[in-house]
N, C-alpha and C positions, 0 to 999 in steps of 0.2 A: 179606805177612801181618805182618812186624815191623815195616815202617810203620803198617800199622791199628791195634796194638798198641800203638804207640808214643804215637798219636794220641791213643785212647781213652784211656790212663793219664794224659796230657797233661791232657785234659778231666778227669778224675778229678779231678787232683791240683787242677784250679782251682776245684773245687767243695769239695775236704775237705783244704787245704794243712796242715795238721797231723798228717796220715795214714800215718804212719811206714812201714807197708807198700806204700803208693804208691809212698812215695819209693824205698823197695828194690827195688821192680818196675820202677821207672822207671831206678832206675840200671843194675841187671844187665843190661835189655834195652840202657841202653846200648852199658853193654862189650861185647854182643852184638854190636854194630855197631863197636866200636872206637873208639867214641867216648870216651875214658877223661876225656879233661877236663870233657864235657858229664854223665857219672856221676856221678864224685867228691862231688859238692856236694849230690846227691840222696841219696847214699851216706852223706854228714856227715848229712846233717840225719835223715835214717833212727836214725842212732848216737843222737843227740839225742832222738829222741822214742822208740827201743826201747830204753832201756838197759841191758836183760837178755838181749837177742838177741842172739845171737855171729854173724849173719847179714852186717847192715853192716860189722864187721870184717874178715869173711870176707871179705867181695867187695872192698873195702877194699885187703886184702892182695891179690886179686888185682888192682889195678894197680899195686900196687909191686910184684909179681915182673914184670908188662910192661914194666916201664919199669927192668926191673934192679935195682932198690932192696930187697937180700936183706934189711937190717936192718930198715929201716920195715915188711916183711913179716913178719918174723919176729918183730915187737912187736906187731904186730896178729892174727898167729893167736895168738901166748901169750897175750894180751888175751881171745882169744874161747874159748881152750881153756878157760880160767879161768870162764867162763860156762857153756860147756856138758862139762864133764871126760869124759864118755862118748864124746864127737862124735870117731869113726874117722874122720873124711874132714878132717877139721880137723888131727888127728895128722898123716895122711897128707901133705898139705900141707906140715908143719913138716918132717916127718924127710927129704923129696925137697929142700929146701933147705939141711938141715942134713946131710944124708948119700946126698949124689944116686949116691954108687956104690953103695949097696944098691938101686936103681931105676933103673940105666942098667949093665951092657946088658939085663939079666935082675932080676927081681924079686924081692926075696932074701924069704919068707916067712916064712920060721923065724926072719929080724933081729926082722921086723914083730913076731913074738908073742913074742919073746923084748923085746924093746923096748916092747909094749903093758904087759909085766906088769913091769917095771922100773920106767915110767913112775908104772903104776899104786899102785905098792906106796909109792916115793918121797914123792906123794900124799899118797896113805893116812898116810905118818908127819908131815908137813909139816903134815896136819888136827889129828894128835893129841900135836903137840908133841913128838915122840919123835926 
């Protein structure tokens, strides 16, 4: 099924190579396969044509934490946090990096919401110059 997929975005993408969303589909499904080098480049060119999607960054970062690279990850989710400031799973992301012992062994909850409204508040004053 993620060969036919594969396929079909394949063909997509040679009919509408400017199709930002192609290119994202075509990359994830890569990494899906583990394909991280054959991604990357579908994943750039994605960044390129959506530059208000924190999507390409996402995915992005996720083959710099595959490949070990906490830093290059951790500039490309602040990169996309910066696009979408509400995106939980994008937070999430960053703080399992930046503070993997509140997420291993057990899931510290009460960090997460005490850390969502810190995060958020910080934000909030960095907006209005405070």
């Amino acid at each position: 099924m993620i060969n036919t997929a594969l396929a079909t975005l394949e063909i997509a993408l040679a009919h509408s190579p400017n199709d930002g969303d192609l290119h994202l589909r075509l990359g994830q499904t890569l990494i899906g396969q583990n394909r991280l080098d054959e991604a990357k480049p579908h994943l750039e060119q994605s960044r390129t044509l959506l530059p208000k999607s924190p999507k390409p960054l996402a995915f992005l970062a996720t083959i710099a934490i595959q490949r070990n690279n906490k830093s290059e990850a951790l500039k490309l989710l602040n990169q996309a946090l910066k696009l979408d400031p509400q995106n939980y799973v994008i937070r999430k992301q960053r703080w399992q990096l930046e503070f993997p012992e509140k997420f291993h062994p057990s899931i510290d909850w009460g960090w997460q919401r005490e850390q969502m409204k810190k995060e958020l508040e910080e934000e909030k004053r960095d907006r209005n110059g405070t």
